[in-house]
C-alpha positions in Angstrom: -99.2 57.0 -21.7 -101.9 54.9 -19.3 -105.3 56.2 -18.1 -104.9 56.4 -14.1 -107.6 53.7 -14.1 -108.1 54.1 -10.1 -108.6 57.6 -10.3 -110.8 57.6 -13.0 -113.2 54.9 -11.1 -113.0 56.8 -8.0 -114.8 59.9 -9.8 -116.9 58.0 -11.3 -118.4 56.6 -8.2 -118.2 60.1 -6.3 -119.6 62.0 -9.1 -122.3 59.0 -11.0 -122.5 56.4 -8.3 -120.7 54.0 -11.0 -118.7 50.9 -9.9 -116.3 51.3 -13.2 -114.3 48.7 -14.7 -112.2 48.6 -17.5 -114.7 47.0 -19.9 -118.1 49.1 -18.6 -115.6 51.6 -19.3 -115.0 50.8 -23.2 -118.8 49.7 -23.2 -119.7 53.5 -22.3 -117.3 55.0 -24.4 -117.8 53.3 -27.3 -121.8 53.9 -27.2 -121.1 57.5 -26.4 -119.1 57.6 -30.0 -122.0 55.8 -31.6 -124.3 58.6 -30.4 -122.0 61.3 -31.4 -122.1 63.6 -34.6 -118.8 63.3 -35.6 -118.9 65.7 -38.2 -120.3 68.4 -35.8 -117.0 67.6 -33.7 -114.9 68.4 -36.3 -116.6 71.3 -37.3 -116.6 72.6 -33.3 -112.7 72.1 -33.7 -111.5 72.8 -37.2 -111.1 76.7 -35.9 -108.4 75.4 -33.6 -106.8 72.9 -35.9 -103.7 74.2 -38.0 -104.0 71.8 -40.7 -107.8 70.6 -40.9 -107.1 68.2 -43.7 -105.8 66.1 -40.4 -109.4 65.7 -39.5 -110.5 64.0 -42.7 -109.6 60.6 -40.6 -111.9 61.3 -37.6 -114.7 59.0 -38.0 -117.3 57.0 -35.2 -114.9 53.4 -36.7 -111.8 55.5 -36.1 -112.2 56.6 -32.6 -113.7 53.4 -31.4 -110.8 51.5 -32.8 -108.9 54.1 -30.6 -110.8 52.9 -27.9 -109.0 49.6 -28.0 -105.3 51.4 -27.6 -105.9 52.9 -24.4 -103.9 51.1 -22.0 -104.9 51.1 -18.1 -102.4 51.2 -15.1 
């Protein structure tokens, strides 16, 4: 699946005023990871997660090398 690119920079500029591209994008995801408690997310899901030994992989590396996947159309 793609991230609807367009739509996403559209909001971004009606809601933050931000002329998004695809690499301000990463840029801001990526240091939104870095300042995130991962082990607070997975705490604030395991409730919700069948099997939580599935979170054992969730890390800040992890997710950023997500990050890297997403694919843009």
């Amino acid at each position: 699946m793609k991230l609807d690119f367009n739509h996403l920079r559209e909001r971004a500029k009606e809601f933050n005023n931000l002329n998004l591209t695809p690499e301000l994008f990463r840029e801001k995801l990526i240091g939104r990871l870095y300042s995130t408690d991962i082990n607070m997310v997975k705490k604030d899901v395991r409730p919700f997660v069948k099997n939580p030994q599935e979170l054992e992989i969730w890390s800040t590396e992890y997710f950023i090398a997500l990050t890297e996947m997403i694919e843009f159309q």
